[in-house]
C-alpha positions as CSV (number, residue, x, y, z in Angstrom):
1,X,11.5,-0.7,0.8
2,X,8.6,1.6,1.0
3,X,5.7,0.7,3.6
4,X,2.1,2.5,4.8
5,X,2.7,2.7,8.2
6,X,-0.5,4.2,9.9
7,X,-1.3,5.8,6.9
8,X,2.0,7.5,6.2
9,X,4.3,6.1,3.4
10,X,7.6,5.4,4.8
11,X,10.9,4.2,3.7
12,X,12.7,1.5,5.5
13,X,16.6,0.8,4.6
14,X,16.8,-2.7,5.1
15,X,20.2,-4.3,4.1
16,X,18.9,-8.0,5.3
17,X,17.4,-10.0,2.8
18,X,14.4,-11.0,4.7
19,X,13.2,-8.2,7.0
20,X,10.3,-9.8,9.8
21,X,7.4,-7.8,11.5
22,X,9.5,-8.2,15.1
23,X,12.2,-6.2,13.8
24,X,10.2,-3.5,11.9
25,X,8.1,-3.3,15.4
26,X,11.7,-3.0,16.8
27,X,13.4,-0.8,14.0
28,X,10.4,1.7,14.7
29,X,11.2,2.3,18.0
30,X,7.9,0.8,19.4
31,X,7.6,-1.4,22.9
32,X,6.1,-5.0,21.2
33,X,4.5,-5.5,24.5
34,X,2.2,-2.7,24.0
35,X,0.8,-2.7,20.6
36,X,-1.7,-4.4,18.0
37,X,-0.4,-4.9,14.3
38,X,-2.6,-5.3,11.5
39,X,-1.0,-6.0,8.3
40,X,-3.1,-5.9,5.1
41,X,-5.7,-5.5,6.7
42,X,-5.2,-8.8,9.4
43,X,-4.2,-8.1,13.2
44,X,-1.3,-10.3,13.7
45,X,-0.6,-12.3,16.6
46,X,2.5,-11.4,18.3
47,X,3.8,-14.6,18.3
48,X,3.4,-14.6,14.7
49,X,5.8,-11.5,14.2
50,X,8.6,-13.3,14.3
51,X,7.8,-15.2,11.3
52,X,5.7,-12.5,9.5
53,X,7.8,-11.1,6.4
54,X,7.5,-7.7,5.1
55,X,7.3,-7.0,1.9
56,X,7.6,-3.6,-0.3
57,X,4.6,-2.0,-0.5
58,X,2.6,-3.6,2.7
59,X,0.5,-1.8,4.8
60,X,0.3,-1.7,8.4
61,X,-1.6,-0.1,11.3
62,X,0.6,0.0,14.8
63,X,-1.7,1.1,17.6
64,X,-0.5,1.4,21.0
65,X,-2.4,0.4,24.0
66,X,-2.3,3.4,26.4
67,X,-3.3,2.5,30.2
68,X,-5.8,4.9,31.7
69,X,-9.5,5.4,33.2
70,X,-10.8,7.2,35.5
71,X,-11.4,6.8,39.4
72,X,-14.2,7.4,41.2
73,X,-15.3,7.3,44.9
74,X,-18.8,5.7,45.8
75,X,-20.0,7.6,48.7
């Protein structure tokens, strides 16, 4: 199947009949506790990816919460 996948099109082999957004997330090599899925267009709960069904030809945007800030002293 052929996906959009932060603007890139991509093609997935799938040999399962129904492939779900958890396994993509998986299959992709991302850590599900550490990013935000919008598929066409509608963030998804993760709770939801377990049940969410990709089709051919959906687009998703997979961003990845990075950790950071800065530290200062008050004096």
């Amino acid at each position: 199947m052929k996906l959009k996948i932060n603007g890139e099109i991509k093609s997935i082999n799938n040999s399962d009949k129904d492939f779900f957004l958890e396994d993509l997330i998986k299959y992709l090599g991302y850590q599900p506790q550490l990013v935000v899925v919008e598929l066409n267009g509608a963030i998804i709960n993760s709770h939801k990816w377990i049940n969410t069904k990709i089709k051919d030809g959906d687009c998703l945007e997979v961003v990845t919460i990075v950790g950071g800030g800065s530290y200062s002293e008050l004096n």
